[in-house]
C-alpha atoms as one frame of an Amber mdcrd trajectory, in Angstrom:
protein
   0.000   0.000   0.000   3.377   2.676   0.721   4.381   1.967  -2.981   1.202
   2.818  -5.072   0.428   6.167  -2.249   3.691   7.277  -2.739   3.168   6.885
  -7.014   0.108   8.328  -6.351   1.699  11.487  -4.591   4.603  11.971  -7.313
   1.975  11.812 -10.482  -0.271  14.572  -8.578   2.875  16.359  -7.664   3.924
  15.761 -11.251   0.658  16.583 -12.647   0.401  19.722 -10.905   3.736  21.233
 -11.679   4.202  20.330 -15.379   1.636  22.279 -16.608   2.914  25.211 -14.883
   5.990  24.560 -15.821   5.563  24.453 -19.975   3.511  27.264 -19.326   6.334
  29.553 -17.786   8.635  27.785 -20.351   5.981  28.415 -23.474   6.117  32.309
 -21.967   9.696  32.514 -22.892   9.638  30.843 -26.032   6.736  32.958 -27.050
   8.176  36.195 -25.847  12.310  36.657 -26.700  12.082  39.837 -28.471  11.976
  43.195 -26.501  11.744  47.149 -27.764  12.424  49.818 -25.610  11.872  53.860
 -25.858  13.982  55.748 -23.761  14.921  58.945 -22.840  18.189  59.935 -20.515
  19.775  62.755 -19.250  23.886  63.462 -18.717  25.135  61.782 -21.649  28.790
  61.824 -22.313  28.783  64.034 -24.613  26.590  66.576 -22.227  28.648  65.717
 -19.097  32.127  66.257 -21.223  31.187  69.396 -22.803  30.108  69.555 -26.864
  33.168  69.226 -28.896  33.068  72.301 -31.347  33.587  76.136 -30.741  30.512
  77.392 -29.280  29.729  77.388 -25.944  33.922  76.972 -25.395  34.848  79.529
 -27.102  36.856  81.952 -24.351  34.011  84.795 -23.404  31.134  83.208 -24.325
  28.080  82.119 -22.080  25.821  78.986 -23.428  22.308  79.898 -23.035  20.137
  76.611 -23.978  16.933  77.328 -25.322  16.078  73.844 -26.334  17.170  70.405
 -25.220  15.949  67.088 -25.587  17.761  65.003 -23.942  19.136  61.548 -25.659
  16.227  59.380 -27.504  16.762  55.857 -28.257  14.954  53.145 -30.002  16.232
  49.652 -28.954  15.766  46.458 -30.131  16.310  42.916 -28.469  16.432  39.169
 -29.393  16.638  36.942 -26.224  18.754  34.412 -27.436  19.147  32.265 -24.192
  16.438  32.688 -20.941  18.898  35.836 -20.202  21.118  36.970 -22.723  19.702
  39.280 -25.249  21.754  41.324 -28.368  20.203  44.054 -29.308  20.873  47.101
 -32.314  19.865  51.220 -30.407  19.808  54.093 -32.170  19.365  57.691 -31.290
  19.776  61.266 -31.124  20.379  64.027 -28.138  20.012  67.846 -29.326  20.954
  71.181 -28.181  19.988  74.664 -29.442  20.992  78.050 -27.766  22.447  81.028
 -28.029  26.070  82.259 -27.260  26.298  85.607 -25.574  29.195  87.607 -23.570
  28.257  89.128 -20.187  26.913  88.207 -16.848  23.724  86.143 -17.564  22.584
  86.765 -13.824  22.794  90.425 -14.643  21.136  90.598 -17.858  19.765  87.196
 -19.694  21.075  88.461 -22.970  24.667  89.352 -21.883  26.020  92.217 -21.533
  27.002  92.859 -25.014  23.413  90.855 -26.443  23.496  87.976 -28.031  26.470
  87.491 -29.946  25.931  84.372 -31.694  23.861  81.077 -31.967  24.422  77.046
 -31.947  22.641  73.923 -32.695  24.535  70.722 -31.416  22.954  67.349 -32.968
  24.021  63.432 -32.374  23.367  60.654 -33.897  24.294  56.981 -32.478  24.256
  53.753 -33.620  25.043  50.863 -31.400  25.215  46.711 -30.617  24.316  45.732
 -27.400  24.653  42.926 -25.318  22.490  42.506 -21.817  22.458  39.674 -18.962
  19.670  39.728 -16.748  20.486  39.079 -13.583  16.852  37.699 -12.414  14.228
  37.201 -14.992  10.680  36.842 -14.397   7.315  37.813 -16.261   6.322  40.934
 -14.050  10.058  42.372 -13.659  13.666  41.853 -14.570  17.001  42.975 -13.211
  19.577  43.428 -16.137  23.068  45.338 -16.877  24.509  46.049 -20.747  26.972
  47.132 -22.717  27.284  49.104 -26.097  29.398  49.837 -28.021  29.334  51.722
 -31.601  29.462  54.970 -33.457  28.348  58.809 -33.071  28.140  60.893 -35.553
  28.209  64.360 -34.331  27.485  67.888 -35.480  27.523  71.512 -34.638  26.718
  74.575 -36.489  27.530  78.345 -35.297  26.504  81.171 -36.486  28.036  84.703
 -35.183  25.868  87.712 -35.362  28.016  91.230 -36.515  27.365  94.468 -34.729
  29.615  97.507 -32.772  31.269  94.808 -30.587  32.007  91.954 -33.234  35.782
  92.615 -32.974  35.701  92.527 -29.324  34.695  88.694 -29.486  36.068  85.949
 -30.633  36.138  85.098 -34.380  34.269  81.446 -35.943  37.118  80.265 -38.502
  34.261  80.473 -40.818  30.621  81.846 -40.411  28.453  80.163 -39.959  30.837
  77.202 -38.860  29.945  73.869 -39.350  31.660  70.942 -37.801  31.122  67.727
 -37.848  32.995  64.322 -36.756  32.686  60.444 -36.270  33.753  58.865 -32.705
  33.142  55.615 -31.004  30.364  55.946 -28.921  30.249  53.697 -25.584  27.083
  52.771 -22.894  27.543  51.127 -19.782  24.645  50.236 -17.622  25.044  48.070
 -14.688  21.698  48.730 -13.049  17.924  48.053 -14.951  15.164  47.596 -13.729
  11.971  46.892 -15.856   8.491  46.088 -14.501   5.475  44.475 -16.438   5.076
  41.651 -18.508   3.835  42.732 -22.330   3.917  46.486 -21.737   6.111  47.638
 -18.772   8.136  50.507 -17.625  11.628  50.470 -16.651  15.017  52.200 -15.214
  18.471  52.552 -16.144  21.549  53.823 -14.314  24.897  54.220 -16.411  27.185
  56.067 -17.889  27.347  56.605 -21.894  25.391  57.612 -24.856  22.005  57.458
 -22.896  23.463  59.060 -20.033  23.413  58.710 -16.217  19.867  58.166 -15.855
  17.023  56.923 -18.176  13.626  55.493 -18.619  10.681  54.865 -20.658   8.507
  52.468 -22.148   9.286  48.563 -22.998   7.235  45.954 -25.622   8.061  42.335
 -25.450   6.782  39.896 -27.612
């Protein structure tokens, strides 16, 4: 009588935890692909300072009027239960104008506005993520990318009674561009919800030192 109530036991046991089981396991089959729209703040290129003239040129002040902040588009293919590869791209902008002066005494400078800037990036990068822990209502994941930014500025420098006071664009307007390796590291995300969740990144990079959106996985 021990022998068939312990069988007994181990086929409801069994029966009970297969079908969860190829139900958790059908959930990752059926879902390995992830997007992601995302937008950070105090990207490298931000925290560094923008490469060209503008707001480094010696007597200028950098007033921002617009900035967006880095935008990315990810994709991701799962291609184990936690490794994923994935193709970003994205842009971060800056517009502004350059003026000389004391902007706490007078928001145009003392002299007025002197000149104006538009700073543009545009990256294109691989991925590669491990998630630490892995389930269907959250995740717990660090990445690294690595690619190329192509980046852009263009000046313009206004001429009035104090143009030979300031310093002189090599050109005007001035437009300079360039091609660098672009680098993210993120050791900390977080992402919560199943289909349609939300998540959190903290790194260092192209998508800066903090940055979150919206994630689709299917």
């Amino acid at each position: 009588m021990k022998l068939p109530a312990f069988l007994l036991i181990i086929m409801a046991v069994l029966a009970y935890t297969n079908p969860a089981n190829a139900q958790h396991a059908d959930w990752y089959i059926d879902q390995h692909n992830e997007f992601y729209l995302q937008e950070g703040i105090a990207t490298f290129e931000e925290a560094n300072g923008w490469e060209g003239l503008g707001s480094n040129m010696s007597g200028y002040i950098s007033m921002p009027r617009l900035r967006t902040g880095s935008l990315f588009i990810t994709y991701r293919h799962f291609f184990i239960d936690r490794f994923a590869v994935g193709l970003t791209v994205g842009i971060d902008n800056e517009e502004g104008d350059l003026s000389l002066g004391d902007p706490k005494h007078n928001a145009s400078g003392v002299d007025g506005i002197s000149g104006h800037y538009d700073v543009h990036t545009y990256t294109i990068s691989l991925e590669a993520l491990w998630a630490y822990k892995k389930e269907q209502q959250f995740m717990f994941y660090g990445y690294l990318g690595m690619g190329i930014t192509h980046y852009e500025d263009y000046y313009s420098q206004d001429t009035g009674w104090y143009y030979y006071r300031i310093p002189s664009l090599p050109s005007n307007p001035y437009d300079y561009q360039e091609f660098h390796y672009a680098i993210q590291v993120t050791p900390l995300g977080f992402r919560f919800g199943r289909t349609i969740a939300g998540f959190l990144e903290l790194g260092f990079g192209y998508k800066g030192f903090i940055s979150g959106g919206i994630s689709a996985r299917f």
